[in-house]
VOKEVEX-519049 format. One record per residue (C-alpha): residue in one letter; x, y, z. Coordinates in steps of 0.1 Angstrom, whole numbers, plus 2048, in hexadecimal, padded with zeros to 3 digits. Example, Ala and Ser with C-alpha at 12.3 -4.5 7.8 and 13.67 -1.06 7.14 Angstrom:
// residues 2
<residu A, X 87B, Y 7D3, Z 84E>
<residu S, X 889, Y 7F5, Z 847>
This chain:
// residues 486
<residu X, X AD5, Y E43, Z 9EC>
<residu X, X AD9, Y E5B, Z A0D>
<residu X, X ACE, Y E4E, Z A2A>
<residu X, X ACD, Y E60, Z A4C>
<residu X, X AC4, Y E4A, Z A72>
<residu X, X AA8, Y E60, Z A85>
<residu X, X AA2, Y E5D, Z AA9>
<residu X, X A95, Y E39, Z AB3>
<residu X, X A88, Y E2A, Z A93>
<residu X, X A9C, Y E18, Z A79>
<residu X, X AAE, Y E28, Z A5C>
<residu X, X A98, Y E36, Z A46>
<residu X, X A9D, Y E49, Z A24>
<residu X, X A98, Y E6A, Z A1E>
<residu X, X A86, Y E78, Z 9F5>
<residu X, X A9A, Y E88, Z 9DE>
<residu X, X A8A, Y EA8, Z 9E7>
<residu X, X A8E, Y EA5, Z A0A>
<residu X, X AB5, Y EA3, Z A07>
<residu X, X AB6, Y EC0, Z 9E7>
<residu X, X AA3, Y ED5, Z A02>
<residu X, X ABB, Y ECA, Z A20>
<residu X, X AD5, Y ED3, Z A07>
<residu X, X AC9, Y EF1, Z 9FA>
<residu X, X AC7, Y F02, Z A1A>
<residu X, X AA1, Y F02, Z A20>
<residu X, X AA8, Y EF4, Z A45>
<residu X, X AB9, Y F15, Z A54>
<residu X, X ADF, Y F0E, Z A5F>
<residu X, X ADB, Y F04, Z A87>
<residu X, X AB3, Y EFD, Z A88>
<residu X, X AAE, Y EE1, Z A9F>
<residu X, X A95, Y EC5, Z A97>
<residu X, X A7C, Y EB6, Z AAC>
<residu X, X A88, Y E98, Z ABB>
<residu X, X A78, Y E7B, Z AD0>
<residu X, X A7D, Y E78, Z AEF>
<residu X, X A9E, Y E59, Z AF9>
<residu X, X A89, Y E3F, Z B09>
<residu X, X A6F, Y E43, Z AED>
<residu X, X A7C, Y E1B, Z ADF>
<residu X, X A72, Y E02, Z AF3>
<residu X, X A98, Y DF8, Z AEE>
<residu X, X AA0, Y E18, Z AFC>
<residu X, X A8C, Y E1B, Z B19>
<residu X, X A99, Y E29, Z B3D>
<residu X, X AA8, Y E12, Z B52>
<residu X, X A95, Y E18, Z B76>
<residu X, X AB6, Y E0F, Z B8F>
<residu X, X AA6, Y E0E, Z BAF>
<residu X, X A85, Y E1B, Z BC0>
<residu X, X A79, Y E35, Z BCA>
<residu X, X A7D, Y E44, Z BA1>
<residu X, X A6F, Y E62, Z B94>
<residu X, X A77, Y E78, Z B79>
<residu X, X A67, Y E90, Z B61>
<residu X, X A6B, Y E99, Z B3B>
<residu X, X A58, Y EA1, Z B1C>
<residu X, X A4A, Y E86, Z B06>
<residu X, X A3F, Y EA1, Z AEF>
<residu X, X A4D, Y E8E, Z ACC>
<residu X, X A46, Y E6D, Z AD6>
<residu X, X A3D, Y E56, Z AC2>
<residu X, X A29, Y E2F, Z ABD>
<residu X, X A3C, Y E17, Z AB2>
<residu X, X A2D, Y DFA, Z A9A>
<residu X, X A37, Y DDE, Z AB5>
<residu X, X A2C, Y DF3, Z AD6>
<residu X, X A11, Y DDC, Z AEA>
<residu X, X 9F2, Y DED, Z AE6>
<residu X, X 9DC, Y DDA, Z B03>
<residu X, X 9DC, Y DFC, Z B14>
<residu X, X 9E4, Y E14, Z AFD>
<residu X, X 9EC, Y E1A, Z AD9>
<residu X, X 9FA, Y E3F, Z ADD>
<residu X, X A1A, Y E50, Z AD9>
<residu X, X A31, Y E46, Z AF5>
<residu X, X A4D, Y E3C, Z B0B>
<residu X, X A5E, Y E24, Z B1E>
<residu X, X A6E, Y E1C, Z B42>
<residu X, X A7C, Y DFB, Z B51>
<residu X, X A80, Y DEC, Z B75>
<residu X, X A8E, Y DC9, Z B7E>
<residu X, X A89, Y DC7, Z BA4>
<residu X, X AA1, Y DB5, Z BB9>
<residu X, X A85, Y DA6, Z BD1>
<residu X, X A64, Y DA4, Z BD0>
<residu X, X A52, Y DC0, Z BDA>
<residu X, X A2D, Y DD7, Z BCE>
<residu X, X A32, Y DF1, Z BB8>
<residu X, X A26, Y E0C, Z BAD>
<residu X, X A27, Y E27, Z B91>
<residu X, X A14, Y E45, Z B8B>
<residu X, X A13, Y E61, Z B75>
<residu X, X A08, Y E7E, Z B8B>
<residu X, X A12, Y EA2, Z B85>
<residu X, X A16, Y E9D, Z B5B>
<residu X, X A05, Y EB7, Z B48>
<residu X, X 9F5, Y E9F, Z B32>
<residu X, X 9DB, Y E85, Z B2F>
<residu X, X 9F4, Y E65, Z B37>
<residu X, X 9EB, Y E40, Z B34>
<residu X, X A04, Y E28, Z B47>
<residu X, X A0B, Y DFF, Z B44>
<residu X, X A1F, Y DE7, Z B4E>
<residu X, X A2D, Y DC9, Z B39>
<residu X, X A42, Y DAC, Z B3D>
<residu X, X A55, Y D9C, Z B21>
<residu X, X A6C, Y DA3, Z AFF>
<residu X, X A63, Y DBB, Z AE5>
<residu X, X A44, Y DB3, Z ACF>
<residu X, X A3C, Y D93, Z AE9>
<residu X, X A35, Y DAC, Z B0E>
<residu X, X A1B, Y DA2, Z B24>
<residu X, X A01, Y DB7, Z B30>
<residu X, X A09, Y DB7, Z B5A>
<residu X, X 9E5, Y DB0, Z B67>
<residu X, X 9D7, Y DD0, Z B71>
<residu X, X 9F6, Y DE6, Z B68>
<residu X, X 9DC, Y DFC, Z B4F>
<residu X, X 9D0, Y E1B, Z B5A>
<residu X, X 9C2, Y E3A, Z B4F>
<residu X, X 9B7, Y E59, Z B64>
<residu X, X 9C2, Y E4A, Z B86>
<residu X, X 9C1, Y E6F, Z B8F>
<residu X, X 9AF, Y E87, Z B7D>
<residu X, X 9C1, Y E84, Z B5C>
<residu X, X 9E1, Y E71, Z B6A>
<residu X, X 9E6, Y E4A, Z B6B>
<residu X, X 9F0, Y E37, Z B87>
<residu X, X 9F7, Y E0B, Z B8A>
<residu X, X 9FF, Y DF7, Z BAB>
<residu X, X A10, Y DD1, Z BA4>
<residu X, X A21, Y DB5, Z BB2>
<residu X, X A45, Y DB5, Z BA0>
<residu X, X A5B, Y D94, Z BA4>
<residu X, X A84, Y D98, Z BAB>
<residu X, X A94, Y D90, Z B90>
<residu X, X A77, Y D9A, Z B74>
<residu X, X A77, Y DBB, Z B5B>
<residu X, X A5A, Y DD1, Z B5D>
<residu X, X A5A, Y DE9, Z B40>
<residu X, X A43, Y E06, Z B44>
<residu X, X A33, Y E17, Z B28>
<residu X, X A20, Y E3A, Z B2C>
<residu X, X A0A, Y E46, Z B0C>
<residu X, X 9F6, Y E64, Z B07>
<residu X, X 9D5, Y E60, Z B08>
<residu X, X 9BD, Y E5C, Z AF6>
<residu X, X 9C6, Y E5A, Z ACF>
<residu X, X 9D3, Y E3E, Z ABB>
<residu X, X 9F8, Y E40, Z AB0>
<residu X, X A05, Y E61, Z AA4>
<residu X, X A1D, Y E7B, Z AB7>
<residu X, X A1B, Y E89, Z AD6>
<residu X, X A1B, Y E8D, Z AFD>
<residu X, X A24, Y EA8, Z B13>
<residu X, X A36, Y EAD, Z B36>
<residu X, X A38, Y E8E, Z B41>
<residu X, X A3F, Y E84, Z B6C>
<residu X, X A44, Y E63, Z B73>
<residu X, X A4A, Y E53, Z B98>
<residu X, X A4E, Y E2E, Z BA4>
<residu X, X A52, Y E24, Z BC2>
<residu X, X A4D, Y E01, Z BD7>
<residu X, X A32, Y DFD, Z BEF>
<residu X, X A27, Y DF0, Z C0E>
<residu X, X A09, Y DD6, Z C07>
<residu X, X 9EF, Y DC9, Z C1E>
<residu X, X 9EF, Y DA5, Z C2C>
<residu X, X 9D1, Y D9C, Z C1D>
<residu X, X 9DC, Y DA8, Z BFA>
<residu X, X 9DF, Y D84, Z BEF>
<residu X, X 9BE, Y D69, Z BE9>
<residu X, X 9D2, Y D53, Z C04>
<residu X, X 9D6, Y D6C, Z C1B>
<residu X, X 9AE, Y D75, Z C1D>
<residu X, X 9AA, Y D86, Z C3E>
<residu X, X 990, Y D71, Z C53>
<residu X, X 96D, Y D82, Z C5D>
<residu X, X 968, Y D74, Z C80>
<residu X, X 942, Y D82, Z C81>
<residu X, X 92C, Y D9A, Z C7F>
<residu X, X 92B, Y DBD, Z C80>
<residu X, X 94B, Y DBE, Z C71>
<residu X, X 95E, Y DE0, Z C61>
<residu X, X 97E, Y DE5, Z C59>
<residu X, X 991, Y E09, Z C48>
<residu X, X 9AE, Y DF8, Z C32>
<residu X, X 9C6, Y E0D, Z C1D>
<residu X, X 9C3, Y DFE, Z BF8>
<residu X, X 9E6, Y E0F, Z BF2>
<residu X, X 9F9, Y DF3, Z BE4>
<residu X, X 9E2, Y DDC, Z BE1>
<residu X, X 9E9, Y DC3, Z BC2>
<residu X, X 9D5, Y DAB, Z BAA>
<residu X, X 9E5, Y D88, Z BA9>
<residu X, X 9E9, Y D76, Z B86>
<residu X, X 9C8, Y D62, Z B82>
<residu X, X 9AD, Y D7A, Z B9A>
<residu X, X 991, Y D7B, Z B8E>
<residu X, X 982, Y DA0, Z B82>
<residu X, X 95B, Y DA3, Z B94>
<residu X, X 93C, Y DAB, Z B7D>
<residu X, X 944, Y DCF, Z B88>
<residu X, X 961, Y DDC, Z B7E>
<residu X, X 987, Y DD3, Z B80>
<residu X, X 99B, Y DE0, Z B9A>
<residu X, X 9BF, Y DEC, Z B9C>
<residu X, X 9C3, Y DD8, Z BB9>
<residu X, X 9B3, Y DC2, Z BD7>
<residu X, X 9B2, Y DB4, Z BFA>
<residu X, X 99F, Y D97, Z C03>
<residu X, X 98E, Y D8C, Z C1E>
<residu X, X 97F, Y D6A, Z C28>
<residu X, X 956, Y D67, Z C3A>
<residu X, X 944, Y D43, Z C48>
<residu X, X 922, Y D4B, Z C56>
<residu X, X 91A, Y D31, Z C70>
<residu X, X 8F7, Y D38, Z C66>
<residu X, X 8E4, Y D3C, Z C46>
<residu X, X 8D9, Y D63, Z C42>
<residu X, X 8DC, Y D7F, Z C2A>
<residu X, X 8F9, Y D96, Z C2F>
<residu X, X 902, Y DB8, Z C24>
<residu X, X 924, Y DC7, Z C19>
<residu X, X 92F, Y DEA, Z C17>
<residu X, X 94E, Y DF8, Z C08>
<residu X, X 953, Y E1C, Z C0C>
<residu X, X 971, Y E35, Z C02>
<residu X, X 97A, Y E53, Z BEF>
<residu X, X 978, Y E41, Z BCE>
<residu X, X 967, Y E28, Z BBB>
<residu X, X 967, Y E0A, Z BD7>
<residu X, X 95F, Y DE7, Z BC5>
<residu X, X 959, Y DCB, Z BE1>
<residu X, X 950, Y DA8, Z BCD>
<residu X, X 947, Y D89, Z BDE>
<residu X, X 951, Y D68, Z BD3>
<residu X, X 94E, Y D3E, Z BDC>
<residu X, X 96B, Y D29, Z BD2>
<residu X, X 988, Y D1D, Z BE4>
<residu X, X 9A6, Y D2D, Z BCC>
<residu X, X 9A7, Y D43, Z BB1>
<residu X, X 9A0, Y D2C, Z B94>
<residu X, X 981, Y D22, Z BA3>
<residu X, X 973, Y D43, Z BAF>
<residu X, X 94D, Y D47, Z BAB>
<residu X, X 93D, Y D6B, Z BAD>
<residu X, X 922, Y D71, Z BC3>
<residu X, X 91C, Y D92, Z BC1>
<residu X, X 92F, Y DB5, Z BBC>
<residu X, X 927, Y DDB, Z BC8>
<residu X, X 935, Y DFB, Z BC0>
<residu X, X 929, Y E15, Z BD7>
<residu X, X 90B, Y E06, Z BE5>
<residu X, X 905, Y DEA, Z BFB>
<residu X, X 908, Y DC6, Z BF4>
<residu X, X 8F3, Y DB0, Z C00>
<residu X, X 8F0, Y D8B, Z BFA>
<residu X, X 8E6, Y D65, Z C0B>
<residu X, X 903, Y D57, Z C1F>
<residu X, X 8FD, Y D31, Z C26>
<residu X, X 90A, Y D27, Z C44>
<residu X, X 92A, Y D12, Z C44>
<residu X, X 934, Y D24, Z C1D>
<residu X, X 950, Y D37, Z C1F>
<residu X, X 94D, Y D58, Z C08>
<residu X, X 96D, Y D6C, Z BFD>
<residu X, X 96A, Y D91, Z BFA>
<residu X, X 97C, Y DA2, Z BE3>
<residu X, X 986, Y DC8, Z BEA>
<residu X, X 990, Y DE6, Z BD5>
<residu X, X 98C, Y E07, Z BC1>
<residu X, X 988, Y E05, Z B9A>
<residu X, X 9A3, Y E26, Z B9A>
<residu X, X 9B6, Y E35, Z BB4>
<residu X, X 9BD, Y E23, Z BD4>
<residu X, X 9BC, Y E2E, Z BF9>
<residu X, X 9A5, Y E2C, Z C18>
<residu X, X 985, Y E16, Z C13>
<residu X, X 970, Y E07, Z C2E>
<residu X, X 963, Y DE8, Z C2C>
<residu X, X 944, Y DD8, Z C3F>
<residu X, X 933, Y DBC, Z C46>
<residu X, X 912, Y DB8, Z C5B>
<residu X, X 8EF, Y DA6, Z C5C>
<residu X, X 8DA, Y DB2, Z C3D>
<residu X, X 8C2, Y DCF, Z C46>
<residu X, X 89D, Y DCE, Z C48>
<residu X, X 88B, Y DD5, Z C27>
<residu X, X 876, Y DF6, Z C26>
<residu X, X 852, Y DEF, Z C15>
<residu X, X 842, Y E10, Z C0D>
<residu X, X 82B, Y E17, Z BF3>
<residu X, X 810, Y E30, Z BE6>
<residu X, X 7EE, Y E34, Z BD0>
<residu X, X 7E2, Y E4D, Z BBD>
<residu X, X 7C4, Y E5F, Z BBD>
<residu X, X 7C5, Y E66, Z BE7>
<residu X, X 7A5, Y E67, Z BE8>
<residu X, X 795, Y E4A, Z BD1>
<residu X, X 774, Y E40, Z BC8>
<residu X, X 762, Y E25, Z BBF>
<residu X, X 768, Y E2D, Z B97>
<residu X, X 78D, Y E32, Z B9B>
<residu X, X 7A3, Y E1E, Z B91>
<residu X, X 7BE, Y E1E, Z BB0>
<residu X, X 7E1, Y E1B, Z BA4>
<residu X, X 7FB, Y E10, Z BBF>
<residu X, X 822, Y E19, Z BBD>
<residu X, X 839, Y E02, Z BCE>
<residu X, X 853, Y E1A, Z BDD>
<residu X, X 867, Y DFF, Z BF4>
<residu X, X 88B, Y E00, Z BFC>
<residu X, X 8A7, Y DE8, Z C08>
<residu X, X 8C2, Y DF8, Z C1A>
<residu X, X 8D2, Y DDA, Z C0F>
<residu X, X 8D7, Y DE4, Z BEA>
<residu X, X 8C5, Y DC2, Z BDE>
<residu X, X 8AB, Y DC1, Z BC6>
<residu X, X 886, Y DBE, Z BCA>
<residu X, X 87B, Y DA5, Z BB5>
<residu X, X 852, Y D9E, Z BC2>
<residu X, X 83A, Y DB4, Z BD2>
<residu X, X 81D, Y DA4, Z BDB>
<residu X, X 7FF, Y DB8, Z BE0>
<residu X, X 7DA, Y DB5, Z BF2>
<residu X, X 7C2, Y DCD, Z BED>
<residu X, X 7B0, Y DCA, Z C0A>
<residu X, X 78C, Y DBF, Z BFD>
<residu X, X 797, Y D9D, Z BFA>
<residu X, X 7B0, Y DA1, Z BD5>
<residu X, X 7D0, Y D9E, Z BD1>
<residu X, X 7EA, Y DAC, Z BB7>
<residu X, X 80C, Y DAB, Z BB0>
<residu X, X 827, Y DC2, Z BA1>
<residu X, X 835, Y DE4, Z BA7>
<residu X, X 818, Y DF6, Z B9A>
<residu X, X 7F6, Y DE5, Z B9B>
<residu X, X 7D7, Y DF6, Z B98>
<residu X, X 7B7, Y DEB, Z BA8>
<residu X, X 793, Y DF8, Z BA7>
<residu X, X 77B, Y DF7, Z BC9>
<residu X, X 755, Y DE8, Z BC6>
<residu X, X 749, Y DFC, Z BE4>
<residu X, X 755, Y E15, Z BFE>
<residu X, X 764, Y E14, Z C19>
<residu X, X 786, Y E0E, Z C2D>
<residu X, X 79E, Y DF3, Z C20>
<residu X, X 7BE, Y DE9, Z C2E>
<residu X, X 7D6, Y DE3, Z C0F>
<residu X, X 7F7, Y DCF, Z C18>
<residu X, X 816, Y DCD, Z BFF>
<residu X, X 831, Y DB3, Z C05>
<residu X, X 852, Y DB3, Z BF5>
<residu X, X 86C, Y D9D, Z BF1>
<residu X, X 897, Y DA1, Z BEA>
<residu X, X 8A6, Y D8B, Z BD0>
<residu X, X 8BB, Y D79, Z BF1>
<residu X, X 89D, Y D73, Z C05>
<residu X, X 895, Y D8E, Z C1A>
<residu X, X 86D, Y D9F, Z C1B>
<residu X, X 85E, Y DBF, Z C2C>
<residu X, X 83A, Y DC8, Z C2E>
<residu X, X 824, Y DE8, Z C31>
<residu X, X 7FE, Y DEE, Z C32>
<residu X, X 7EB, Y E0C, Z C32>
<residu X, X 7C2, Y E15, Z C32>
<residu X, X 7B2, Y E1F, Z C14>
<residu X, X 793, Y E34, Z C13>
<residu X, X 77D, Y E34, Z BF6>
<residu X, X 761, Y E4A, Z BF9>
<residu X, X 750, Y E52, Z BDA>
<residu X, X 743, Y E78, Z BDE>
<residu X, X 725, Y E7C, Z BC2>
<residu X, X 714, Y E9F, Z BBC>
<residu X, X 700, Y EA7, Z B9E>
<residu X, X 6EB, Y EC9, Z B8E>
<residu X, X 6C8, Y EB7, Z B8C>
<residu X, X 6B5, Y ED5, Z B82>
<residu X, X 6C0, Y EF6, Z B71>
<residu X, X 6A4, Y F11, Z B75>
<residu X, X 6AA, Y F34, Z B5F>
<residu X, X 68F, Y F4A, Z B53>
<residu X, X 684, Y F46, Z B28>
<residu X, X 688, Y F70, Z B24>
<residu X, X 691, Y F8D, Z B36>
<residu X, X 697, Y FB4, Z B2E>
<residu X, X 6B5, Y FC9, Z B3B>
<residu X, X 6B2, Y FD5, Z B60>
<residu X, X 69D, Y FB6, Z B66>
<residu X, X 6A7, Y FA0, Z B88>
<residu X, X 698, Y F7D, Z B86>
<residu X, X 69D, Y F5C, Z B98>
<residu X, X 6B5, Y F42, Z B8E>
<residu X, X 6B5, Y F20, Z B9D>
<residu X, X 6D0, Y F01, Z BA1>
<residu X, X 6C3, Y EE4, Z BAC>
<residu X, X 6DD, Y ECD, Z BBC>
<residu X, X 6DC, Y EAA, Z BC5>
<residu X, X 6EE, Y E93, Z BDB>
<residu X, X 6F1, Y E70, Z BE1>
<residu X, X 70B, Y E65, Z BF5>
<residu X, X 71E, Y E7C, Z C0E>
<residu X, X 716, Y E98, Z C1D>
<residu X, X 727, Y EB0, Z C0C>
<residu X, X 72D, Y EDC, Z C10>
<residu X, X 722, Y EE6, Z BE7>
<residu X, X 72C, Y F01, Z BD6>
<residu X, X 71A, Y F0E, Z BB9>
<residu X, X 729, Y F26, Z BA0>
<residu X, X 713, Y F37, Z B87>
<residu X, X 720, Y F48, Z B67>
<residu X, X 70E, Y F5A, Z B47>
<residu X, X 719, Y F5C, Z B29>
<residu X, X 729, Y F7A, Z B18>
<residu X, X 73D, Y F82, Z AF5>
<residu X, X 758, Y F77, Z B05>
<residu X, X 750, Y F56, Z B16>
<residu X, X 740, Y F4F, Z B36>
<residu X, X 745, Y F65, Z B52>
<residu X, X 738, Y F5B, Z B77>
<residu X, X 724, Y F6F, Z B86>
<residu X, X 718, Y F5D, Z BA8>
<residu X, X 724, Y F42, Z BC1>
<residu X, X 70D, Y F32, Z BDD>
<residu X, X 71A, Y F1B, Z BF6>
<residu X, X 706, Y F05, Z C09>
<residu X, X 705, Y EE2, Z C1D>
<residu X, X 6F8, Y EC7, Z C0B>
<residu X, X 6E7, Y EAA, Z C1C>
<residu X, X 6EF, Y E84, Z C0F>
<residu X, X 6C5, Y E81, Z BFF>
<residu X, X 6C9, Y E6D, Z BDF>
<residu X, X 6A2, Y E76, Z BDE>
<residu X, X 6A3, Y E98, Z BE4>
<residu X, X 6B8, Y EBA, Z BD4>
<residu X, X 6C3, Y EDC, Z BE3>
<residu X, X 6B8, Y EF5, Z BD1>
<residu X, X 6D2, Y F18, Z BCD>
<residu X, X 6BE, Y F30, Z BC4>
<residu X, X 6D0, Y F4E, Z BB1>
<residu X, X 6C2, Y F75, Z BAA>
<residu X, X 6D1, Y F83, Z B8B>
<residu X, X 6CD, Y FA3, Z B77>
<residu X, X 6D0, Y FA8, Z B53>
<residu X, X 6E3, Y FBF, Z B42>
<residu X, X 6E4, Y FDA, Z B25>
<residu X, X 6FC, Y FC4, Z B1B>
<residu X, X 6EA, Y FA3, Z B1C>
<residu X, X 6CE, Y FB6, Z B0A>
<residu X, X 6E6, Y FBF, Z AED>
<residu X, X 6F1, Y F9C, Z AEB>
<residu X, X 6CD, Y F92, Z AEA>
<residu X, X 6D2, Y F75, Z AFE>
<residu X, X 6E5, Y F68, Z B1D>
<residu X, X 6EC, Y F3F, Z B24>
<residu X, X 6F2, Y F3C, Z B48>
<residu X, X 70A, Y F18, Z B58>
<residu X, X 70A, Y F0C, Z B79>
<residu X, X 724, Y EF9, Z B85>
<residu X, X 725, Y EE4, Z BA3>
<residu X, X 740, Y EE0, Z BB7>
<residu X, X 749, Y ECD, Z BD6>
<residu X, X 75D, Y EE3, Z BF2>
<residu X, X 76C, Y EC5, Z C0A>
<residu X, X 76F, Y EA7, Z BF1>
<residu X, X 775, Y E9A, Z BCB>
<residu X, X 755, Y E97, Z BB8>
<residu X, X 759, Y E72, Z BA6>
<residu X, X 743, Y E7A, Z B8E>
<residu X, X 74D, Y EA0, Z B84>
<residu X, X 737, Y E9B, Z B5E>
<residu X, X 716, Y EA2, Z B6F>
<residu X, X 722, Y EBE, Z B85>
<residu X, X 720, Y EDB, Z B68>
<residu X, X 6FE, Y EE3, Z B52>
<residu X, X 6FB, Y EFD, Z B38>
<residu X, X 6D5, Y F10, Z B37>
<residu X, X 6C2, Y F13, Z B18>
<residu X, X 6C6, Y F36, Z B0C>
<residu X, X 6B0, Y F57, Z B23>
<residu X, X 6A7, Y F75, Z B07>
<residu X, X 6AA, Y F90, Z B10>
<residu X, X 6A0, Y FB2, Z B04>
């Protein structure tokens, strides 16, 4: 049997039909075959000499081979080594490909590498990969860059890739936490470089490519706030322990404040960096803010058969959780909760306080004055003449009763017509608080050809308070027994 060696992968044999057609002159004299790209073998991979390295190519036929690691990627790929000479930071990006790139790092032999920790990356940049790490003299990095985001197959694109050593921080190491001598503190780092060490721990929100550390004892017990700030996604974690192993998370932020209970005489390790590209973040550290209490009810204007709901709208600066409110209503109850509801006896002015607590201790309060007034107006009498012809003016009479507030009425009067019920008349008047006594609006209307051809007219008189809420709106509107008219 024929058999032909193709690019990186071991001999292989070609059908029968394959070689008649090779044979037969299918294949045109002088076409040229796709190939993969030379360092698409592990075995094969480009040997990085010295740093700074960049070069660019296609990776447009490569392929996945069955033993490729696939703790990053899975994807058609390629692969670069580096064995530094001392120890230094490095760092390898993809920037300027035309393709969606993912990069790693491993250590190791073939079919036995070693993820690097936190040499994984995809869309450092856009769509472009980019990983920061401590390399040791005298120990092979091979670097493999797959297309994202399939599984196996054939493929890439136009492929830039750059490494280069870096300048790291003196705080880019657990041991080399840099002390917080008090508070205020802030401090603009550049996260360029920074590097994870084997064993550091990843925070409850989110890994990061790299970190700096820094080192805070309170000499007294308080809650205190951290900030991290930058272009990115900024991660600043806060952790007990004395060494890596026995690191303990306190709490972790990304973007918002952090806020937790430092014990005096604890020292807390903060641990600072961006979940995708590096560079300028600021990091501070300062006596937790005050709480802001604020809250609202709804109706505005309650009475004494509303049910008043309350809305707790506080806010901590701090970026800690509110976890009580405690409420009092003011007429001697209490509630708790972020939205209570509460229902007044009697009117009159209460002073509601809320009270709200953060998960690390900290409470702010607010009160305001509540004014339930119940505002009552009723129709008590509804005066409209039995019959009527066309042409015909007669008297039409509201009575209107009071019994709590004085109050400026308006009374609307409407007939009805073939079409529904049209108004026809408005009165406004002041209304005296006399639960024993009614205002009387007294209304002149004509009828109408048209009222005559209906044969009949229903007149309604609603009532309607000008400079409140009526709590009782259901006896505010009567409907007449019908008026014949002829």
């Amino acid at each position: 049997m024929f058999s032909v060696t193709w690019g990186r992968r071991a001999p292989w044999r070609l059908p029968a039909l394959a070689l008649i057609a090779i044979f037969a002159g299918i294949v045109a004299p002088g076409t040229a075959l796709a190939q993969p790209p030379g360092n698409d073998d592990f075995d094969a991979a480009v040997v990085i000499g010295s740093l700074p390295f960049q070069t660019s190519m296609s990776t447009d036929e490569a392929t996945a081979a069955a033993d490729d690691p696939t703790s990053c990627t899975n994807n058609a790929s390629v692969w670069f080594s580096f064995t530094p000479d001392q120890d230094l930071t490095v760092e390898a990006d993809t920037f300027g490909s035309g393709y969606d790139t993912v990069l790693s790092a491993y250590t190791g032999t073939r079919g036995a590498l070693t993820l690097v920790p936190g040499a994984c990356n995809d869309d450092s940049s856009g769509l472009q990969s980019r990983i920061v790490f401590a390399a040791t003299a005298g120990t092979t990095y091979h670097f493999l860059i797959g297309q994202c985001c399939g599984s196996g197959g054939t493929g890439g694109g136009s492929l830039t890739f750059s490494v280069a050593a870096v300048n790291t921080a003196v705080n880019d190491n657990f041991a080399d936490a840099v002390a917080i001598p008090g508070l205020p503190f802030s401090q603009t780092v550049d996260t360029t470089g920074a590097t994870l060490e084997p064993g550091e721990p990843a925070g409850s929100c989110g890994s990061v490519a790299g970190s700096l550390w820094y080192s805070f004892t309170p000499t007294e017990t308080a809650s205190v706030t951290a900030r991290a700030t930058g272009s990115n996604i900024p991660v600043v974690t806060v952790f007990t322990g004395s060494s890596l192993s026995t690191l303990t998370q306190v709490a972790c932020s990304t973007f918002s404040p952090l806020t937790f209970r430092a014990v005096a005489g604890q020292a807390y390790y903060l641990q600072l960096g961006e979940i995708f590209s590096p560079g300028l973040v600021r990091l501070s550290l300062d006596v937790a803010p005050a709480v802001e209490a604020r809250f609202g009810f709804s109706p505005p204007d309650p009475s004494t058969f509303d049910s008043v709901s309350f809305f707790d709208f506080s806010f901590d600066p701090g970026g800690a959780s509110i976890v009580t409110r405690q409420w009092q209503f003011g007429d001697g109850t209490s509630g708790t909760g972020s939205f209570p509801a509460h229902r007044y006896a009697v009117d009159g002015d209460y002073q509601v306080s809320l009270t709200v607590t953060t998960a690390d201790g900290r409470s702010g309060s607010t009160s305001q004055v509540l004014q339930v007034r119940t505002h009552d107006v009723s129709v008590d009498r509804f005066a409209v003449p039995n019959s009527a012809h066309a042409g015909q003016t007669k008297q039409i009479t509201v009575a209107v009763r009071n019994v709590r507030y004085d109050q400026s009425v308006r009374v609307e009067l409407y007939k009805s017509s073939a079409s529904g019920f049209i108004q026809v008349g408005a009165l406004t008047q002041f209304v005296a608080a006399r639960p024993n006594r009614t205002i009387e609006f007294p209304f002149n209307y004509t009828f109408t050809s048209d009222d005559a051809t209906l044969g009949k007219v229903t007149f309604k008189a609603v009532a309607v308070i000008t400079d409140g809420r009526d709590a009782l709106p259901s006896d505010n509107e009567v409907i007449s027994t019908p008026t014949t008219v002829n």
